[in-house]
LOTI-133324 format. One record per residue: residue in one letter; x, y, z of N, C-alpha, C in turn. Coordinates in steps of 0.001 Angstrom, whole numbers, plus 500000, padded with zeros to 6 digits. Layout:
REM residues N
aXYZXYZXYZ...
REM end
This chain:
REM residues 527
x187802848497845443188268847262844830189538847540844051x190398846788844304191497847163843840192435845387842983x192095846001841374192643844638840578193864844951839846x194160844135839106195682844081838327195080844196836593x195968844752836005195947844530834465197165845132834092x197736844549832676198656844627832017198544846355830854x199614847030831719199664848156830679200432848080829432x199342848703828762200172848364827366201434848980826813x201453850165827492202828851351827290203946850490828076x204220849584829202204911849339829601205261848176830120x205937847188830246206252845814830617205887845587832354x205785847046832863205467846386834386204279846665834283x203739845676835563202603845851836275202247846562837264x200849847435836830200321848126837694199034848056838049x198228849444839277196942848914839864196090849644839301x194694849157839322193790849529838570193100849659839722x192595851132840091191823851671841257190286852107840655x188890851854840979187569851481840417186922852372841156x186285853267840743185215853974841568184049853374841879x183452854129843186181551853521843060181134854101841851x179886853183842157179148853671840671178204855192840486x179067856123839715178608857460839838177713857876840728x178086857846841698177947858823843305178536859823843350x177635860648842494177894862156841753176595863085843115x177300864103843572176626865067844440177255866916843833x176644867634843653174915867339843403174136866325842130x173382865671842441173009864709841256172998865148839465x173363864881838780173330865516837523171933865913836779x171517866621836004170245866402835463169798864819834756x170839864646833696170694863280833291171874862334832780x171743861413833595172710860436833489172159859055832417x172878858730831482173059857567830901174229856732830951x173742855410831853175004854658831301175228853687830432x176796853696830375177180853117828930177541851835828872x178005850784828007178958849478828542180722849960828325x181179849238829346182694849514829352183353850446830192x184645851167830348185433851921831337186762852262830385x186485853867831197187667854251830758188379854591831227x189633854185830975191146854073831654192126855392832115x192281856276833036193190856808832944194561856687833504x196091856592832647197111856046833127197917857076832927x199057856607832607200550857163832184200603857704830706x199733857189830001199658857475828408198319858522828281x197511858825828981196067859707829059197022860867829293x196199861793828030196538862902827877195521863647827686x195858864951828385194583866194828159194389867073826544x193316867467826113193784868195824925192861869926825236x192951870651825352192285871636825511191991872452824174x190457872739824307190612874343823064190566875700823422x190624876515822483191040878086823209190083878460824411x190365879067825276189430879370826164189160878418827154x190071877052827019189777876332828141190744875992829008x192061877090829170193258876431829541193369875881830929x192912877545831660192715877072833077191617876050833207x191030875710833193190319874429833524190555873067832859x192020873543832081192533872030831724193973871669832416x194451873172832512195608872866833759195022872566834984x193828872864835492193411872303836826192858870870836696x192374870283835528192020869240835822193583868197835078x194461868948834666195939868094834761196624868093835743x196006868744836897196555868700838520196222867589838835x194814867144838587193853865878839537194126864801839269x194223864667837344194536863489836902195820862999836944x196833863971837032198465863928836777198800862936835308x197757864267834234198228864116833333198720865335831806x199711865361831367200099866160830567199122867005829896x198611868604829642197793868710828585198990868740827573x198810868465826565199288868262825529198520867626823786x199241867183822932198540866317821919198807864776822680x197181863667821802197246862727822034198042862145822031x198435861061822897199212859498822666198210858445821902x199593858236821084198415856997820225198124855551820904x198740855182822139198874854579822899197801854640824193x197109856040824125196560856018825648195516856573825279x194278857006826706193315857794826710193475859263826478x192139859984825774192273861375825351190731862027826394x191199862912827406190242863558827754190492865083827081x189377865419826314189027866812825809188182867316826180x188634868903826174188048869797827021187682871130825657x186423871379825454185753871652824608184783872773824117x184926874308824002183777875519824291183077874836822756x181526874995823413180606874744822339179914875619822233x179373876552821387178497877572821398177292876803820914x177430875873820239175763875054820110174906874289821332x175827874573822662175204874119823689174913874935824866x174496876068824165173745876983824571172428877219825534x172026876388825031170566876057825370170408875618827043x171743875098827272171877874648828909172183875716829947x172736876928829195172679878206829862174442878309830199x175042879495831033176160879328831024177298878728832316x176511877311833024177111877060833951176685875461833067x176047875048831894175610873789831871176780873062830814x176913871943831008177790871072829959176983870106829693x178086868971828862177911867345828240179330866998828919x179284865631829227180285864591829276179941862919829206x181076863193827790180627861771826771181891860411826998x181680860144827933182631858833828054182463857885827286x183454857274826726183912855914825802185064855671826288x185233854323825900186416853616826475187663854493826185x187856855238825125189040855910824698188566857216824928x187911857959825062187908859265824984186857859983826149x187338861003827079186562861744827917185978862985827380x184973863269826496184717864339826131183882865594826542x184610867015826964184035867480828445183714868641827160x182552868989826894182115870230826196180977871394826628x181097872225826710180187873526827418180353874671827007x179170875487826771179430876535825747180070877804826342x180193877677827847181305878675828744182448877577829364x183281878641829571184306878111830405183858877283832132x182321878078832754182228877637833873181441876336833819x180783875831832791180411875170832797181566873850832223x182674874051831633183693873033831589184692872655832865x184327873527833583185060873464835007183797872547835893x182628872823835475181535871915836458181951870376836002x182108870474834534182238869363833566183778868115834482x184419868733834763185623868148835307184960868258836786x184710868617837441184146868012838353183680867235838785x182584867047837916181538866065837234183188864190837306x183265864837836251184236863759836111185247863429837204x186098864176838248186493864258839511185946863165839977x184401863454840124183391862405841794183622861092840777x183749860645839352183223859697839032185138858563839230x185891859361839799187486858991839988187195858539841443x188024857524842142188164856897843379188275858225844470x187320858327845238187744859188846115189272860058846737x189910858804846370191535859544846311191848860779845186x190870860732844066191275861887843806190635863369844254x190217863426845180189802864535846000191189864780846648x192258864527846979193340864401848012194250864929847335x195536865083848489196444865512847665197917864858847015x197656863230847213198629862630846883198776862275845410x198152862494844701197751862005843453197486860947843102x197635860256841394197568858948841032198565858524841264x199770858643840746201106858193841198200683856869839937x201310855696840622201600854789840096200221853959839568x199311854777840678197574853710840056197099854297838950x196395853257837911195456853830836972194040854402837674x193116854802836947192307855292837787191214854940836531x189755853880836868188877853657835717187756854751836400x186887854998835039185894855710834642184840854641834364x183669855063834926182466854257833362182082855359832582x181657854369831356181294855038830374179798855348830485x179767856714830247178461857140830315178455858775829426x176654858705829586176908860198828828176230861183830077x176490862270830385175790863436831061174735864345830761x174012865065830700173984866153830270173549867163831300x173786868099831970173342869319832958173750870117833156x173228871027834252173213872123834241172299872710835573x172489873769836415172170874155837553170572874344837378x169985874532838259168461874452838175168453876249839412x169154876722839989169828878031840202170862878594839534x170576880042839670171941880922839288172901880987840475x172520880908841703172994881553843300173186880448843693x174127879929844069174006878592844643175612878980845777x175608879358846916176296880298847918176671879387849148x177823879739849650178108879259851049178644880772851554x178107880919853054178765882143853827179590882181854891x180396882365855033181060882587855883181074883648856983x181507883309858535181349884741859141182581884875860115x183520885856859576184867885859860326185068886715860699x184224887481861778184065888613862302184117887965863964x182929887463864178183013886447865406184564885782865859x184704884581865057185332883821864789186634884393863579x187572884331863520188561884784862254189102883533861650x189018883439860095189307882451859624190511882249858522x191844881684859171192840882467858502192848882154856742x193532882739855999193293882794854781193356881108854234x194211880876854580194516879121853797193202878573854214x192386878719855347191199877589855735190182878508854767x190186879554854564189191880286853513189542879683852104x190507879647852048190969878678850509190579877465850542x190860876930851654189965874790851623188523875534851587x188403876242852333186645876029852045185822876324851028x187194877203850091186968877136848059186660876013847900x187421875587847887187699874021847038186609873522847766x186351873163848938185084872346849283183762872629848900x183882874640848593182105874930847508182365874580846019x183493874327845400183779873870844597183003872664843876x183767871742844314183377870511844473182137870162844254x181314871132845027179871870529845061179167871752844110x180093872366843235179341873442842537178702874219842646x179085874735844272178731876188844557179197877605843458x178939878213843203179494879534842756179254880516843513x178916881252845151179214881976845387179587881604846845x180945882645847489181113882789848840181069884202849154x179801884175850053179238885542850650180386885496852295x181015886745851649181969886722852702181926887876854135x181561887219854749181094888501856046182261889290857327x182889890299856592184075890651856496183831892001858215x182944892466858555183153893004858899181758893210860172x181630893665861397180595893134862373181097893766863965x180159893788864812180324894571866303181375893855866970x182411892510866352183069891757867215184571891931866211x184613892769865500185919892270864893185786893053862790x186446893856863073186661894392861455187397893752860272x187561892900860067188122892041859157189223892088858193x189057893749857254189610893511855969190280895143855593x191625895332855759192280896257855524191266897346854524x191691898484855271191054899884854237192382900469854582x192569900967853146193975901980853670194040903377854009x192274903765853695192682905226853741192309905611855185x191408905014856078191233904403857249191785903296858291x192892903018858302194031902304858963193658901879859997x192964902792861057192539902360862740191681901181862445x191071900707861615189739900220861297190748898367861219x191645898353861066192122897152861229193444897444862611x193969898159862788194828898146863969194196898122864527x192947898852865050191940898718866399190646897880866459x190464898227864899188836897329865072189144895937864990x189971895885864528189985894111864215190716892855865645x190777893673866302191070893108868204190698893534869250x189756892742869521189330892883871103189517892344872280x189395892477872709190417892050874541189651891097874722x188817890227874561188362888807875465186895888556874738x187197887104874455185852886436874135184825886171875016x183426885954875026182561885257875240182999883480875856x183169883063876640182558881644876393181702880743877154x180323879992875653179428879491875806177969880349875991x177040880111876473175590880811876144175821882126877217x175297882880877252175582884398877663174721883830879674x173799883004879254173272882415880920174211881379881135x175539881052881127176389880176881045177374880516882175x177937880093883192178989880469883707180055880737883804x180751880545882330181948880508882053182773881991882071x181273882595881329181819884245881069182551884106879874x184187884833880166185142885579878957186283884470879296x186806884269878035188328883777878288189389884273878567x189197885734878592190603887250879205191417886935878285x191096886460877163192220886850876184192147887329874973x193389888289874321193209888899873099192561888140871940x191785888401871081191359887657870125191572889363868936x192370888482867869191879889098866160191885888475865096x192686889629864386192612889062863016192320889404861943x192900889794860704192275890477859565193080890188858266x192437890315856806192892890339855795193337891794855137x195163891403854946195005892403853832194704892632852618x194786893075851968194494893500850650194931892572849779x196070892856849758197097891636849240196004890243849483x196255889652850565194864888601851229193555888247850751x193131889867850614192145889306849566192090889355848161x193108890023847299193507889764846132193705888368845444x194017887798846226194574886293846233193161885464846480x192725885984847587191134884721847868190685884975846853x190348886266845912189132886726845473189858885790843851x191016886076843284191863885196842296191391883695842593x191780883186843655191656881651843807189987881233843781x188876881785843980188211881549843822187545881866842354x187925882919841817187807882946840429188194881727839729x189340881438839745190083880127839040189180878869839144x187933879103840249187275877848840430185872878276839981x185267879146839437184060879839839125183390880097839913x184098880925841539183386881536842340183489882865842882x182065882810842362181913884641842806182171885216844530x183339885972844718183374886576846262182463887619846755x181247887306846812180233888834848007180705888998849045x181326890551849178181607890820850408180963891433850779x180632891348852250179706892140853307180404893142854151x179797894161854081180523895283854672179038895879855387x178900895631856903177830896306857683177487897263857645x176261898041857943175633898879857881174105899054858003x173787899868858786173777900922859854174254899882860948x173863898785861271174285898529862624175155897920862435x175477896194863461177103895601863713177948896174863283x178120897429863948179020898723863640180171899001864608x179802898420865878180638898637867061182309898466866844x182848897531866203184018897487865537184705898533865047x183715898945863766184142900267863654184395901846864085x183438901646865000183105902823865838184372903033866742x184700901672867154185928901886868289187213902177867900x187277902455866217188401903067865722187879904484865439x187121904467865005186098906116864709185065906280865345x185107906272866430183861906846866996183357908256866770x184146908846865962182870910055865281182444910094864323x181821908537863711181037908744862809179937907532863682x179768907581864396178713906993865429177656907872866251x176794907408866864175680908531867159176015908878868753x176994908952869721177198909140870644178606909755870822x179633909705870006181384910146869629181438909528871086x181399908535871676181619908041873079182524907104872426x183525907033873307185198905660873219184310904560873419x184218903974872290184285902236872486185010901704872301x184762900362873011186026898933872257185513898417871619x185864897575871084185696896292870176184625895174870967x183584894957870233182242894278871660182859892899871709x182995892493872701183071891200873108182024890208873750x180709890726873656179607889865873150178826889484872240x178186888820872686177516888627871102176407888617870861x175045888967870210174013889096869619174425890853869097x173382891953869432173272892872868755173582894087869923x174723894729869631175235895928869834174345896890869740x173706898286870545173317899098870580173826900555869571x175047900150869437175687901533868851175858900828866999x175292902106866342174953902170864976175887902955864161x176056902576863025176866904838862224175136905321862524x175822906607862217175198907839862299174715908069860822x173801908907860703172911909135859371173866910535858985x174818911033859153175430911996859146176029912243857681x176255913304856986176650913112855529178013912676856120x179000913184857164180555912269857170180426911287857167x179224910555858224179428909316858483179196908187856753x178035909037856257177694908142855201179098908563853708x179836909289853853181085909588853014182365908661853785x182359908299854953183044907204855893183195906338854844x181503905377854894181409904238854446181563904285853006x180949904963852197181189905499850421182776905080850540x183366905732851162185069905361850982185602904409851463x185061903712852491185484902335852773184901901510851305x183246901652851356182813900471849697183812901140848404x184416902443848177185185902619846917186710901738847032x187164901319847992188006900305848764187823899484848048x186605898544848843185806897123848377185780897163847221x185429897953846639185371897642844508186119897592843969x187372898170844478188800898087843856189383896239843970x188868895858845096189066894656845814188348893092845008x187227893913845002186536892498844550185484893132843414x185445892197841873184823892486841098183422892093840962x182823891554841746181552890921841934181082891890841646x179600891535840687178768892628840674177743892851842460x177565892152843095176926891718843743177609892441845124x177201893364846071178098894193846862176810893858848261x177227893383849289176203893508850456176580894584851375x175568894675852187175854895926853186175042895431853981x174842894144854489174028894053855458172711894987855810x172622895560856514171064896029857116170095895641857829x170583894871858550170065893802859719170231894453861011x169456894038861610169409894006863013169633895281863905x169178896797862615169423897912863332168372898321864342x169013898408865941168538899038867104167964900856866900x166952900772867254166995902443866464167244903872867658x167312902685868822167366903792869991168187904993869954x169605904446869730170413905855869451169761906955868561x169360906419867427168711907394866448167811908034866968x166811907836868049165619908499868637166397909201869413x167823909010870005167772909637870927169629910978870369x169056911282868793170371911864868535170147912872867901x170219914166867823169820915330867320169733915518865754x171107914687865277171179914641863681170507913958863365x170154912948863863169432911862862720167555911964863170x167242913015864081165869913284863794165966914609863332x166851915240862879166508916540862136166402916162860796x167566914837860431166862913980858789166112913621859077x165367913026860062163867912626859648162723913646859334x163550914893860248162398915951859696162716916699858506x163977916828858103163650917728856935163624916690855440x163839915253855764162905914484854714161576913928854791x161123914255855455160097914388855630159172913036856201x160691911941857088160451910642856834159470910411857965x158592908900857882157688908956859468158204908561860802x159513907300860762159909907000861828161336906998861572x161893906058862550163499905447862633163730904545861134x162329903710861093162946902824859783162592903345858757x161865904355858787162226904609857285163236905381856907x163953906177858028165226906528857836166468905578857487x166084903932857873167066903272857523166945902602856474x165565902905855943165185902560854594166371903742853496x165884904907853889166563905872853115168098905991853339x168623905479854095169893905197854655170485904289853140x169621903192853367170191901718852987169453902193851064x169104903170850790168973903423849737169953904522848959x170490905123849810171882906102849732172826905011849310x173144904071849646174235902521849550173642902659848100x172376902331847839171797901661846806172270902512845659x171810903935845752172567904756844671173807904914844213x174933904521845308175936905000845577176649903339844863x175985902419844804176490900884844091175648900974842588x175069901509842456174215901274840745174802902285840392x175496903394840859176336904463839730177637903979839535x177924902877840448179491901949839849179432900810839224x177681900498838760177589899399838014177486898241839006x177444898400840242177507897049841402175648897582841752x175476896102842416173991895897842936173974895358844245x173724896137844825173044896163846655172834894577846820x172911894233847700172363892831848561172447893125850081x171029892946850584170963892842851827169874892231852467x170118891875853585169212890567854766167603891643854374x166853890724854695165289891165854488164987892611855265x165435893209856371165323894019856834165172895330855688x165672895470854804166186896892853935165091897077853060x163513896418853320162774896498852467161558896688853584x161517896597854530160761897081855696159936898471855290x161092899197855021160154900860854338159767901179852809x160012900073852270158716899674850948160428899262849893x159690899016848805160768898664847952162006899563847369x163040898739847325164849899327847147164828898742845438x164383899456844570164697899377843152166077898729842809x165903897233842055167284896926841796167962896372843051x167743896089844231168452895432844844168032894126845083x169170893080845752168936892022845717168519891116847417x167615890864847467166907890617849038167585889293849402x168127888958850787168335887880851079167546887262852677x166782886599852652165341886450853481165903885504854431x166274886224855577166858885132856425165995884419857576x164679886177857715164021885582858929162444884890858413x162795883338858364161992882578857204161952883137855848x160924882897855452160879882719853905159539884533853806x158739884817854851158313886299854303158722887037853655x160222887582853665161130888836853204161140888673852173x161446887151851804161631887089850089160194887322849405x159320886734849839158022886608849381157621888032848980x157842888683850463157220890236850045158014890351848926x159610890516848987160178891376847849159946890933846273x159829889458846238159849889136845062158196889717844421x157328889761845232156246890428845178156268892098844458x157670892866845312157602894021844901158821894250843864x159358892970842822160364892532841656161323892552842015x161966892391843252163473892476843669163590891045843706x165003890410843152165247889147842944165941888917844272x165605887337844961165620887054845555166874885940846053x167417886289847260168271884670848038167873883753848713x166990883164848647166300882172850037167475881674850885x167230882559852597168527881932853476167899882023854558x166542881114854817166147881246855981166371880738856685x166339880488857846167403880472859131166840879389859586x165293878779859752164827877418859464165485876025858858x165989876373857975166620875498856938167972876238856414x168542876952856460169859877227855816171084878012856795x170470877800858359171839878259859395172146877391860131x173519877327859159174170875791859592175073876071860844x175144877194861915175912877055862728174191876491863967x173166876100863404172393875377864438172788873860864547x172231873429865670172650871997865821171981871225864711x172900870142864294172393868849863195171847867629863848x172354867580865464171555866326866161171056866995866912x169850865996868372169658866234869180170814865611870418x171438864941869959172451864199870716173786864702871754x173960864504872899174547864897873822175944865218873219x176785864602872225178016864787872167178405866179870729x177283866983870805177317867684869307177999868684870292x178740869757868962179452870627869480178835871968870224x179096872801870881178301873777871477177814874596870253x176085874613870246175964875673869063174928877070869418x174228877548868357173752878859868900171918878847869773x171982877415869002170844877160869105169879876414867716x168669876035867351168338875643866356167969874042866588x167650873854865374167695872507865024167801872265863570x168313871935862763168282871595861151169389870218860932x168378869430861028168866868029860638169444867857859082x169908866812858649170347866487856917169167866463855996x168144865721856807167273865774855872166009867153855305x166212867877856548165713869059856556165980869556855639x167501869932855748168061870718853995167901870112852831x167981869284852868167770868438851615166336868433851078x165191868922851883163764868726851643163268869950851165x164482871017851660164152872112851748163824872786849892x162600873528849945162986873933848340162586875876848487x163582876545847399164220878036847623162917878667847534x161742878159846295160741878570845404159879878127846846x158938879300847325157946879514848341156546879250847419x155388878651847553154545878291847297153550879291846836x153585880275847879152904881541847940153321882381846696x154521882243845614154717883009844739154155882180843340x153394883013842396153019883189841234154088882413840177x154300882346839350155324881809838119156679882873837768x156123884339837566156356885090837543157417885839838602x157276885704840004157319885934840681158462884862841124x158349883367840959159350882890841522160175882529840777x160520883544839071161417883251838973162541884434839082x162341885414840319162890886451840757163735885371841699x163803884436842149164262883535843181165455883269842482x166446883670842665168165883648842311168965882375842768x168416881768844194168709880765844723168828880626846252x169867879817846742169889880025848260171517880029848440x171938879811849992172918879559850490173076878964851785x173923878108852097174209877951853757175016878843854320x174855879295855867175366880273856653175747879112857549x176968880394857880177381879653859165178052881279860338x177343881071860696177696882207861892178544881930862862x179395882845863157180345881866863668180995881892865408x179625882267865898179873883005867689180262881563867932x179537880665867590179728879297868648180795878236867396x181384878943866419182631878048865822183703878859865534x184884878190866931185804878837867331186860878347866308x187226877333865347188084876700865056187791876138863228x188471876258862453188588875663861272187489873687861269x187569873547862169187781871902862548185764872529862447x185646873240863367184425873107863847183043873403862989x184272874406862099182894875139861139182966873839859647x183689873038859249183514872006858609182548871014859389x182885870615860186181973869846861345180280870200861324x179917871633861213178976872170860941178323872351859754x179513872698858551179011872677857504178915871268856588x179391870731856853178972869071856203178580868097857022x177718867256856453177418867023855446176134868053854883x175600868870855400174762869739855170174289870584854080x176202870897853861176070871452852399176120870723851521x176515869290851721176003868948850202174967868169850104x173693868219851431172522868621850868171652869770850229x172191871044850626172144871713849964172721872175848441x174049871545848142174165871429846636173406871121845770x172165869794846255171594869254845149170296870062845383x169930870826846921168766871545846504169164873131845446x170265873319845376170311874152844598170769873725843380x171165872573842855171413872345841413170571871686840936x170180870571841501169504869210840672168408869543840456x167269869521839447166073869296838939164940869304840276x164090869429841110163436869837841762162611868246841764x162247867787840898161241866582840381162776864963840313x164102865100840172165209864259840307165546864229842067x165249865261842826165619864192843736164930863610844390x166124862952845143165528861731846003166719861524847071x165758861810848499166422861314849739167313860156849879x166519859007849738167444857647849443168463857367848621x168058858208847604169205857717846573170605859177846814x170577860470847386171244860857848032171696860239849184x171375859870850059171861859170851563173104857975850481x172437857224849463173327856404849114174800856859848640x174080857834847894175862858157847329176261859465848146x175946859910849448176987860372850357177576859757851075x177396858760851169178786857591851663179305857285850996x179425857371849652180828857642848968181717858578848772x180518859729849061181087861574848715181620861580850175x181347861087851004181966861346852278183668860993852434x183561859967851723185274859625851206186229860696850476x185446861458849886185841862297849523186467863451849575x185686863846850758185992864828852013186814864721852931x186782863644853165187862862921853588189588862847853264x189327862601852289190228862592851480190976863705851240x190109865194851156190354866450851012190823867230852812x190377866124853779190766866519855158190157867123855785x188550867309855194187360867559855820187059867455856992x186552867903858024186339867077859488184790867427859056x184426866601858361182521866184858048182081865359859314x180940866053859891179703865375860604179789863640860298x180342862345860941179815861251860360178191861482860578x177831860406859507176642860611859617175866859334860874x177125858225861192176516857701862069176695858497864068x177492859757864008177314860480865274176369860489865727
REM end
């Protein structure tokens, strides 16, 4: 709806642009509304206090308005560290609308950045975009807020190993976990199809691993075969200095994944002597699970030590993955070194060697102050002290671990792998397989039934995946990931007992404008 009113700073006339009525995603804990609206124009000015700059220069990007001191003439949005609002934890705020004043207060900085967010969805979908206000005012209602995440982990993943995703579309897809108040992107940097992310003291590992001569295309019983052409791609350093910065600036944590023992083939085909065969590989150009592993070898495991002393220089996350999925153990049965470690540790099979493998990582990240994360597999040969489990194949892995005190990711592949299909409908894009509809995720809850009080509150949170064999294109993996994830926003923020299906479905047709707006290629929801 778009009306007229007389500004008071100036003799011309301008437009007064009206939002829906707070079609806020993820839903807030508690909303009150107020009587009246508040105005932001040409005279609305920002005021920040110490400690809140960056998140008052970013939200003087959105509004296109000065931080500075008030106009006595216009609206005052303030931006506010409270240490008496504590109690909401350090991602939670208040926002106190009155006709004159936006008051955004939180006793951390990340929670004044949720706070402007907050306030963002409650602005005309145009301000998701990048044209600004320009000449329109932009009204608010008045209301009061108060919330705060109902998770610590609240994650989107990426996988650009398959698929390569150049840096700028890794930056929109900040801003799009943003938005919906994600704080982490688990970044899956490295895999049997493609090495991702510059090491310098190891060089081949991006000149060779990171290109392979011909894709896959469509299901492997498919006729299409390979496309015969080069495919790569990788970040440098520099590259990720910058992602890992830009997502900071938005309060998101970067996990990078660096494979191990298996989706190794990448690497191998630059070093194949730290592999269990020193046989020349290429770079795999299929896809599920590669046969060739590293080697249990002290080089091989001083390889990887120096590739992760790389990674830490790179990214400050406490939070370091190494995968541990999907290791084939055949080579190992069939390799002289790695059953002479099983015999002189005295271990019983293959996995518990990759137990003790994936516990070498573990030591080798808690003496730099970083903490292990890996897929449910790494707990197979009893519990990894201090690491952090992420339960992809259903909800067991977590169950056991949180059972044996390792805090938990709920990312089961049921409900949180968004490269499965969202319809049953003929015109959806080619995917891996699956089914996980909107409402699925949205129903979905992280906390498994089977755990104690105690026990589930080892549950850290969840994330959406998106794997990316069957999303070839920027276009496709948005297509996949929304509207999905921001059913999953509100299962990871909102109150457990606040939502509600219907009243989500309602205000994502406004949030969909949004996305829009930002240049999203979101799932309609009438496809």
């Amino acid at each position: 709806m778009i009306t007229r009113r007389a500004v008071l700073a100036a003799p011309a006339m301008t437009f007064l642009q009206q939002p829906a009525e707070a079609a806020i995603i993820p839903l807030p804990s508690r909303v009150v509304r107020r009587t009246g609206q508040f105005i932001i124009g040409n005279q609305t000015r920002i005021t920040e206090a110490p400690g809140a700059q960056i998140e008052a220069k970013w939200l003087s990007s959105i509004l296109d308005c000065p931080v500075e001191k008030p106009s006595p003439r216009g609206s005052t949005v303030s931006l506010t560290l409270d240490a008496s609002l504590s109690s909401l934890g350090p991602e939670g705020y208040t926002l106190d609308i009155s006709p004159t004043h936006a008051a955004l207060k939180a006793p951390k900085s990340a929670g004044l950045y949720y706070a402007a967010q907050t306030l963002r969805q409650l602005l005309p979908p145009s301000a998701c975009g990048k044209t600004g206000r320009g000449a329109v005012d932009w009204s608010v209602p008045c209301l009061q807020i108060e919330d705060s995440p109902r998770f610590p982990w609240r994650g989107g993943h990426i996988d650009t190993c398959r698929h390569f995703l150049p840096k700028d579309e890794v930056l929109k897809y900040i801003d799009a976990l943003a938005l919906h108040k994600f704080n982490t992107l688990h970044f899956h940097l490295t895999d049997d199809q493609g090495w991702r992310i510059e090491i310098k003291k190891y060089p081949k590992l991006t000149t060779v691993g990171s290109r392979r001569r011909e894709t896959r295309v469509g299901h492997e019983d498919m006729p299409q075969g390979f496309d015969g052409k080069p495919y790569g791609g990788f970040y440098s350093q520099a590259d990720i200095r910058e992602i890992v910065a830009y997502a900071a600036a938005r309060h998101i944590n970067v996990v990078p994944e660096i494979e191990m023992p298996g989706h190794a083939q990448a690497a191998l085909s630059a070093y194949p002597e730290f592999g269990n065969t020193g046989e020349k590989l290429e770079v795999w150009t299929q896809w599920g699970v590669s046969n060739n592993t590293f080697n249990v070898s002290d080089k091989a495991i001083a390889f990887l030590q120096d590739v992760l002393s790389e990674v830490l220089e790179l990214f400050p996350s406490k939070y370091i993955h190494v995968g541990g999925d999907e290791v084939p153990p055949d080579q190992w049965k069939a390799n002289p070194e790695a059953q002479a470690r099983i015999k002189a540790l005295g271990l019983k099979n293959e996995s518990a060697l990759h137990s003790w493998f994936i516990g070498r990582m573990n030591e080798f990240l808690r003496s730099r102050g970083r903490i292990l994360v890996g897929w449910d597999e790494i707990i197979e040969g009893g519990h990894l002290p201090g690491a952090v489990v992420m339960s992809w194949r259903g909800e067991k892995g977590g169950i056991e671990a949180a059972r044996y005190g390792n805090q938990v990711v709920m990312t089961p592949d049921n409900y949180t792998y968004f490269n499965y299909y969202q319809s049953k409908g003929p015109k959806e894009p080619l995917a891996i397989g699956g089914f996980i509809p909107l409402d699925m995720v949205y129903n979905y809850d992280p906390v498994p039934a089977a755990l104690n009080a105690d026990q589930a509150r080892l549950v850290l949170g969840t994330q959406g995946q998106l794997w990316s064999e069957y999303i070839p294109t920027p276009q496709i993996l948005e297509y996949m990931a929304f509207p999905r994830m921001c059913a999953l926003a509100e299962v990871a923020w909102t109150p457990k007992g606040q939502k509600n299906y219907a009243s989500f479905q309602q205000r994502l047709r406004t949030h969909l404008e949004r996305l829009k707006a930002m240049g999203i290629n979101y799932r309609p929801l009438e496809a």
